[in-house]
N, C-alpha and C positions, 0 to 999 in steps of 0.2 A: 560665525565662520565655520565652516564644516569643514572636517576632519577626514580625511585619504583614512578606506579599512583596512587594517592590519590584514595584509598577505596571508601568515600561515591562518589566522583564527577563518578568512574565507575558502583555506585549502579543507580546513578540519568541518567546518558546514559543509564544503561538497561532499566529504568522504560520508559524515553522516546523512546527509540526504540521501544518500545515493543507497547505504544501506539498508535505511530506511522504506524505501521506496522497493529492494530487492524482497523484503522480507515480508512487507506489506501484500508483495503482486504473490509471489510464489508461497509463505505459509497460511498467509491469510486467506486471501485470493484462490486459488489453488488448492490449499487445504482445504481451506474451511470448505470449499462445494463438494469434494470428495468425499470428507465425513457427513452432510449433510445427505449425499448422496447413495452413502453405505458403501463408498468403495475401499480397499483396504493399500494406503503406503507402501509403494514398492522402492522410491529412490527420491530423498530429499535432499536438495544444496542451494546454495543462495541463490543458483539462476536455473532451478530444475527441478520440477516436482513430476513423479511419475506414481499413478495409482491402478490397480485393477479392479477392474467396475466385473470381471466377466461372470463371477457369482451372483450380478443379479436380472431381474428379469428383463429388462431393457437396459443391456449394458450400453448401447449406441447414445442415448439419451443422456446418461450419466457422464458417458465421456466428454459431451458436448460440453455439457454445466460445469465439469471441470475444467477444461479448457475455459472457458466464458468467465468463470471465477475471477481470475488473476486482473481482465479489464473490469469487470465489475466492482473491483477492490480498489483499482487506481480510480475509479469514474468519482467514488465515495470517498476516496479521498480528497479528491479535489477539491468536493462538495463542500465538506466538511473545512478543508482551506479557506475556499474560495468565504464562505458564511463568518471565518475569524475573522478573515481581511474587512469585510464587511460590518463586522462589530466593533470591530475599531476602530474605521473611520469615521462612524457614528459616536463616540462617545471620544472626545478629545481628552487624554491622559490615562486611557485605559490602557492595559496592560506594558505600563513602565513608559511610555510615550512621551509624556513631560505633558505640558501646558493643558 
């Protein structure tokens, strides 16, 4: 017989996905293409990264890869979901599952 989820433990999963998912797009996402781009942090928060690319030599370029970042960090994320979902249903009892 299956069991109704407990209310708060699925408000406490949204609150963490959600940050999750804030922190992934704008430090990872966002970041990470900035530094890999040589641009230097000017304003980071959970829903806003801002860098200046204008010391280098195609700052237009840069800005772009920054911007592009943050979906490229959710696309890989996905990925990387979508591939556990997938290994799981191939292997009955893997990761806590039962039978």
């Amino acid at each position: 017989m299956a069991t109704r989820p407990d209310r708060l433990t699925l408000i406490a999963l949204g609150i963490l996905a959600f940050t999750l998912k804030a922190t992934l797009h704008e430090w990872v996402g966002h970041g990470g293409a900035a530094v890999l781009a040589g641009c230097a942090p000017e304003a980071v928060s959970s829903a806003w990264w801002d860098s200046d690319c204008s010391a280098l030599a195609d700052p237009d370029a840069a800005r772009r890869l920054v911007k592009a970042g943050g979906t490229i960090a959710n696309l890989a994320a996905a990925g990387i979901a979508a591939g556990l979902l997938a290994a799981r249903r191939r292997r009955p009892g893997a990761l806590g599952t039962g039978a």
